[in-house]
N, C-alpha and C positions, 0 to 999 in steps of 0.2 A: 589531981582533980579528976574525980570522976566523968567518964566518957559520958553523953547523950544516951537518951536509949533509945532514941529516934533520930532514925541516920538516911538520906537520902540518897540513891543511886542511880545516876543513870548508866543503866550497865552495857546497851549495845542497841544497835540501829532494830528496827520491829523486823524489817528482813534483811538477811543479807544474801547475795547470789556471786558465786563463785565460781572460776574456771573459766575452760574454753567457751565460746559462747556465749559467755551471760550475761550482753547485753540483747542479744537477738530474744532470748528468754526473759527478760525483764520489761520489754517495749509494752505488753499486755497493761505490766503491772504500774508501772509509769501512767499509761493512760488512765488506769483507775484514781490516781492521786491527785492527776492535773491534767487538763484541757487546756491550759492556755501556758505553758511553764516560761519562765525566764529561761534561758541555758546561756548559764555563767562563764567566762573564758577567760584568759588572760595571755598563754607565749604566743607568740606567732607559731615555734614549734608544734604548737597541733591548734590552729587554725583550720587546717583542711580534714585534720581527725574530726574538730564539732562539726565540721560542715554536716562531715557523713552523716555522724549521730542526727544533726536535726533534719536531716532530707527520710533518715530511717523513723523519726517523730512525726513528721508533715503524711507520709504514707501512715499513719497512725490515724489520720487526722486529727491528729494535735495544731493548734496555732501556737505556733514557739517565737519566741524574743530573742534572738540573740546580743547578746551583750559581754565586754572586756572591760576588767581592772586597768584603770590608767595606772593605779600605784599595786602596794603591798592591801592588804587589807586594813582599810583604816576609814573613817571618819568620811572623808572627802567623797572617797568611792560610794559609800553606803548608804549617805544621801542620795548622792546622783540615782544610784539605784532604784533606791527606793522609790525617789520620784517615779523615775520609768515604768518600774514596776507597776504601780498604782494607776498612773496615767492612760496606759495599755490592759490594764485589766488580767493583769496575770494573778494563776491563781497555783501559782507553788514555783519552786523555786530547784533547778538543776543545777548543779554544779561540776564542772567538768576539767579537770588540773590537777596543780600539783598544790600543796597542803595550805597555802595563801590564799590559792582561788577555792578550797574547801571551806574555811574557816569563814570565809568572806559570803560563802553561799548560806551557811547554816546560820553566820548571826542575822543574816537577813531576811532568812525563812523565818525564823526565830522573833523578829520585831515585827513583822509585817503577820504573826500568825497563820503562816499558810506551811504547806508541806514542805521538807528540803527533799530530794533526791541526790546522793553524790556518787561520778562516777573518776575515781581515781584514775590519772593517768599516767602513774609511776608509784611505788611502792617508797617513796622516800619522804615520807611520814604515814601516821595512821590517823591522820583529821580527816578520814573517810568517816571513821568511826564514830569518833568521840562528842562531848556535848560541852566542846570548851572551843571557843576563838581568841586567836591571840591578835587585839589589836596594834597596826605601827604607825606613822607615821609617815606622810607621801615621801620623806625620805628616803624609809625604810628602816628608822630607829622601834624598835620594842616599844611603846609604850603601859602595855598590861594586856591581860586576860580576860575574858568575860565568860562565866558559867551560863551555861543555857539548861532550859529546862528539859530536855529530852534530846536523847541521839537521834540521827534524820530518820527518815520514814523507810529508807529504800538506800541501801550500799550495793554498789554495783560493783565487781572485783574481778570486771574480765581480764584474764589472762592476754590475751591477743593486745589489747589496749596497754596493760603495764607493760608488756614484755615490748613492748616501742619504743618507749624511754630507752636513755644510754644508760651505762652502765653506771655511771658516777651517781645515779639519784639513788639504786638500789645500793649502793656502797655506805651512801648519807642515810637510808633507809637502817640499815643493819647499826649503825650506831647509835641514831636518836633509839633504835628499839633497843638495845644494849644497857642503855642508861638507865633503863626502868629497876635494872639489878642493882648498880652502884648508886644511884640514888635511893628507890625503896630500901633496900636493905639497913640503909644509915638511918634515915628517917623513920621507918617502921617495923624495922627488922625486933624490935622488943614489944610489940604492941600486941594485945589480949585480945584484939578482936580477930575471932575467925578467919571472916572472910580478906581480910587485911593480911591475914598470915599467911591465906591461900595463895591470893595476889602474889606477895612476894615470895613466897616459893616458884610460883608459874612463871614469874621473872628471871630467876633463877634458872628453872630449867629453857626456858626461850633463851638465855646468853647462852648456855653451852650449847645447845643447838646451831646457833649462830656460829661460836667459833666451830664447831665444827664443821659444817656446811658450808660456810661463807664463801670460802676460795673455788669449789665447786661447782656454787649457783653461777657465780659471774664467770667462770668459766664456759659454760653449759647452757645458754640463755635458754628458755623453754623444759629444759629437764626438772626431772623430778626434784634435783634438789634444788634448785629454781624455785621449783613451786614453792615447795617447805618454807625457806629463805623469805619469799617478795611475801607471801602471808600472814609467817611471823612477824615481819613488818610492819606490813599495811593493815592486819587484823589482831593475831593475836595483842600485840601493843597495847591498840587500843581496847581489850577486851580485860587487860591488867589495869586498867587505869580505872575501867567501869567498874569491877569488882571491887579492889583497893577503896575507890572513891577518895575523897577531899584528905585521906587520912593516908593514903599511899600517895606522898608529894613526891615533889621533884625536889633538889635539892639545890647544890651548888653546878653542878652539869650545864644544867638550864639555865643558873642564875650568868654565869659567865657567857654560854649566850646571849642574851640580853644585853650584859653590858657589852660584848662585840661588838653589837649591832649600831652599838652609838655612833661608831666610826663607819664610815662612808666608805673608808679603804677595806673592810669586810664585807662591803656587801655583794660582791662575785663569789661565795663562798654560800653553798647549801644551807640549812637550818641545819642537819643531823651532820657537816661535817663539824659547823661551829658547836654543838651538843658533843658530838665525840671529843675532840679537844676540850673542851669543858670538861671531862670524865677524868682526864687527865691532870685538871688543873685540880680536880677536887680529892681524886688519891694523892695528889703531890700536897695536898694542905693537910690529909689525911695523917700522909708517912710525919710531914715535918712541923706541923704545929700539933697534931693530935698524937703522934708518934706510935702511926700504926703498922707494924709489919706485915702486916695482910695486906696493907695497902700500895705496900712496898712490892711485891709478890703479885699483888694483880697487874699496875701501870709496868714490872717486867712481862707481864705474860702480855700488857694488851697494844703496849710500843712495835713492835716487830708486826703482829695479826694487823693493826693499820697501816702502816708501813705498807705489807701486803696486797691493802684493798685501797692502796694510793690514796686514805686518809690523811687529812692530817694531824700533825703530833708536834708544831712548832710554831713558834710565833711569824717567823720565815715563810714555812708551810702556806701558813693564812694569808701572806702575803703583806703581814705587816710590818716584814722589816723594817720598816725605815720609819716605822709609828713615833712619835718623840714621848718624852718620857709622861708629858704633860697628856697623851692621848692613852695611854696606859693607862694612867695612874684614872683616868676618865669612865675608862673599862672597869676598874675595882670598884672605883666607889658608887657605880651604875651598880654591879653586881653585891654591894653590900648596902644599898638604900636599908630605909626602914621597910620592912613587910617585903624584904628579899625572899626567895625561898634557902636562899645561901645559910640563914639564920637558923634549917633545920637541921643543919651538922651539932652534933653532939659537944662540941667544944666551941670556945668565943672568937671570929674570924674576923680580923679589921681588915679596912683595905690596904695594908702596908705589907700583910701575910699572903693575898689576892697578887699583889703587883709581885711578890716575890716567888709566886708560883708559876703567875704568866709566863717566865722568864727561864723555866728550869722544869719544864714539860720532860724534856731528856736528859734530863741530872742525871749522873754515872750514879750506881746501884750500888758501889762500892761501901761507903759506911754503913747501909743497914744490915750487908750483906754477911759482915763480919761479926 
């Protein structure tokens, strides 16, 4: 079937500010957007970080709102929001966190038509960027995605601010951005279009970057290859995704995320470390139902580099040993519903090939090897 020839992108935030400093350098530009902004929160962990940021707002003379996600980003919250929002006369919408309390800011700048502002507070996703929210459940289950129509107005990407986060978000960071390669590459890596090609080449080269850097950055918090590292992260990511567009998916990576997420005993477990495991579970469907030796040869190179960065690479890992078979088997077929992204592997994946991959993340390398 022939492609569209009218294709839609949203490719990246109208500005972004980067580096040391750039929130002291953004406060100007903040006030141009909004006079009255929500500023969105969620850990207690930097409870006293937004404090700062709105006492630096209020000397703006900004009238700020401050407000916290009781849940993930979902439904429940977004009302409540909303209301408030409205009620108080906000007129844009800050968001200050990590990739939930993003997502949660943009869909709701986004329904309420006012600006978003997002200032990450860890590199461990790039829903600083993007013009996608994944909504869940006050549980904390996946329930689906929502596209928005434009990336936010204003990415903040101070350094001083990421580099607070512990080290385990940048670790979860470097895998969810890692996936953009092993998934794009399967799902678009043969595609005629351009800028789809560009995408995933830029995928490509952002994972060798990664493994080469990776052990480095976290060693080094604030050094140059820090920097490299938390940007490829938190920006480049998302800069792949805007290019690629709807046509550089996500694949089975993400889809196993998702069904993680159904169990409750997953959820102490980052987005990008359950994405990085999902990486693994999707070369392990790769090597053994699609029988690919490249696939075979990447999950050898990429078992040990997580291992490394105290990823994980097991069912154990995740902490779900003791999952029953019946909560498994819950995981696959979350991860192969209809309108899965799992469905854009090149070969046909039930959830009995799902349930058998969960299970052998660190299958000895032996038979392909031979």
């Amino acid at each position: 079937m022939a492609e569209s020839a009218v294709q839609q992108h949203a490719i990246a935030p109208a500005c972004v500010l980067r580096g040391e400093g750039a929130w002291a350098e953004a406060l100007p530009l903040i006030a141009g957007l909004t006079r009255a902004p929500l500023l969105l929160g969620r850990s207690t962990a930097t409870r006293e970080l937004r404090r700062g940021l709105e006492a630096d707002l209020r000397q703006h003379g900004l009238q700020v709102l401050g407000a916290e996600l009781e849940f993930d980003c979902c439904e429940e919250d977004l009302r409540r929001l909303a209301e408030l929002s409205q009620s108080q006369g906000c007129d844009g919408v800050l968001a200050c966190g990590g990739g939930k309390v993003l997502d949660a800011g943009k869909l709701l700048a986004h329904r309420l038509g006012l600006p978003c502002i997002t200032v990450p507070t860890s590199a461990a996703t790039c829903a600083g960027w993007t013009a996608l929210a994944n909504l869940y459940s006050p549980q904390g289950a996946f329930e689906g995605d929502v596209a928005l129509d434009h990336c936010p107005e204003l990415l903040v990407f101070d350094h001083a601010l990421v580099a607070s986060a512990p080290n385990r978000t940048l670790a979860s960071g470097i895998a969810d951005a890692m996936a953009k390669w092993y998934e794009a590459s399967v799902s678009s890596g043969a595609s005629r279009d351009g800028l789809v090609q560009q995408a995933v080449q830029q995928a490509r080269v952002l994972r060798d970057q990664l493994l080469l850097e990776a052990e480095q950055a976290l060693s080094d918090v604030g050094g140059e290859a820090w920097v490299r590292v938390a940007e490829a992260s938190g920006l480049t990511a998302g800069l792949i995704g805007g290019i690629g567009g709807a046509r550089c998916r996500t694949v089975a990576a993400h889809a196993v995320h998702n069904g993680l997420t159904q169990l409750e005993a997953s959820h102490g477990q980052l987005h990008g470390e359950k994405v990085g495991f999902g990486i693994l579970v999707q070369l392990r469907l790769e090597e053994s139902v699609g029988g690919s030796q490249l696939a075979a040869q990447a999950r050898r190179q990429l078992l040990p580099f997580f291992q490394r960065l105290n990823l994980p690479v097991s069912l154990e890992d995740l902490g779900l040993v003791q999952a029953s078979l019946a909560e498994l088997q819950q995981v696959a077929d979350f991860a192969c519903r209809p309108g899965s992204d799992l469905h854009h592997l090149p070969f046909s994946v039930g959830p009995a090939d799902v349930l058998a991959a969960l299970v052998s993340t660190t299958a000895a390398l032996s038979t392909v090897d031979a």
